[in-house]
C-alpha positions in Angstrom: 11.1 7.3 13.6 9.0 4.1 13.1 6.7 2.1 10.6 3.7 0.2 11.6 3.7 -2.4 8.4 -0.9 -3.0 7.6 -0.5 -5.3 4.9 3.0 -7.8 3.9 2.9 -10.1 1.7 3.9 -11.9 -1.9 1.5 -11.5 -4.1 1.1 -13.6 -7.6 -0.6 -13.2 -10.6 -4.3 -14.7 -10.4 -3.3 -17.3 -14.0 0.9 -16.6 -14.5 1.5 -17.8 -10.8 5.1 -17.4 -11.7 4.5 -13.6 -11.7 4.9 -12.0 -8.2 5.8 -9.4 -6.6 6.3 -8.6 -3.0 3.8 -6.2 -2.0 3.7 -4.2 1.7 2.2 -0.5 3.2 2.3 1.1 6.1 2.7 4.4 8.1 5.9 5.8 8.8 6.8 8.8 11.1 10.8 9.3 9.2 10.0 12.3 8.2 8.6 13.6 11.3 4.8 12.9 10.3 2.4 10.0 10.3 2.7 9.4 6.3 1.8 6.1 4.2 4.5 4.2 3.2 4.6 1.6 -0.1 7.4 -1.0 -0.5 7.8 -3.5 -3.7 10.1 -5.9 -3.9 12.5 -3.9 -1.9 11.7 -0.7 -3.1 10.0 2.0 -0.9 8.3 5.2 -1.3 7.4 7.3 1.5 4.2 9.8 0.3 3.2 13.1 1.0 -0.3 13.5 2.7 -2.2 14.5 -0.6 -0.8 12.0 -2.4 -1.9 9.7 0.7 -5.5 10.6 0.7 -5.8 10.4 -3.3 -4.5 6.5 -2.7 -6.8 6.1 0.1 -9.7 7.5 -1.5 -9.4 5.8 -5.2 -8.7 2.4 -3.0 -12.1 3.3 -1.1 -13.5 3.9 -4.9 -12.4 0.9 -6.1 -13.3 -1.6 -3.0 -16.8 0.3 -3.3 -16.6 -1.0 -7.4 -15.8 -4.2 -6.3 -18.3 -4.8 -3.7 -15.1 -5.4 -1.2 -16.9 -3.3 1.0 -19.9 -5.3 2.2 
């Protein structure tokens, strides 16, 4: 059982700096698969492999929107 953290960090609000929240994903094998994981402020959710790729693929989407892609 182990997590390999991708992204860990606090993020704030672009204008209300004083809002912010502490934002980190990863993959975690506890449940005996390589699943994503989501933690904010201290709170975690490990997903199932649907719910995963729907995540991964509305992210992909919207860095596409963006132009984050290029």
């Amino acid at each position: 059982m182990a997590t390999t953290c991708f992204f860990e960090e606090t993020i704030s609000d672009l204008e209300k700096k004083e809002a912010r929240i502490d934002f980190e994903f990863g993959r975690s094998s506890f449940y005996g698969q390589n699943l994503m994981y989501f933690r904010i402020n201290g709170e975690g959710v490990i997903v199932d492999e649907e719910t995963g790729k729907k995540i991964a693929e509305q992210m992909q989407g919207l860095a596409a929107y963006l132009g984050y892609d290029r």
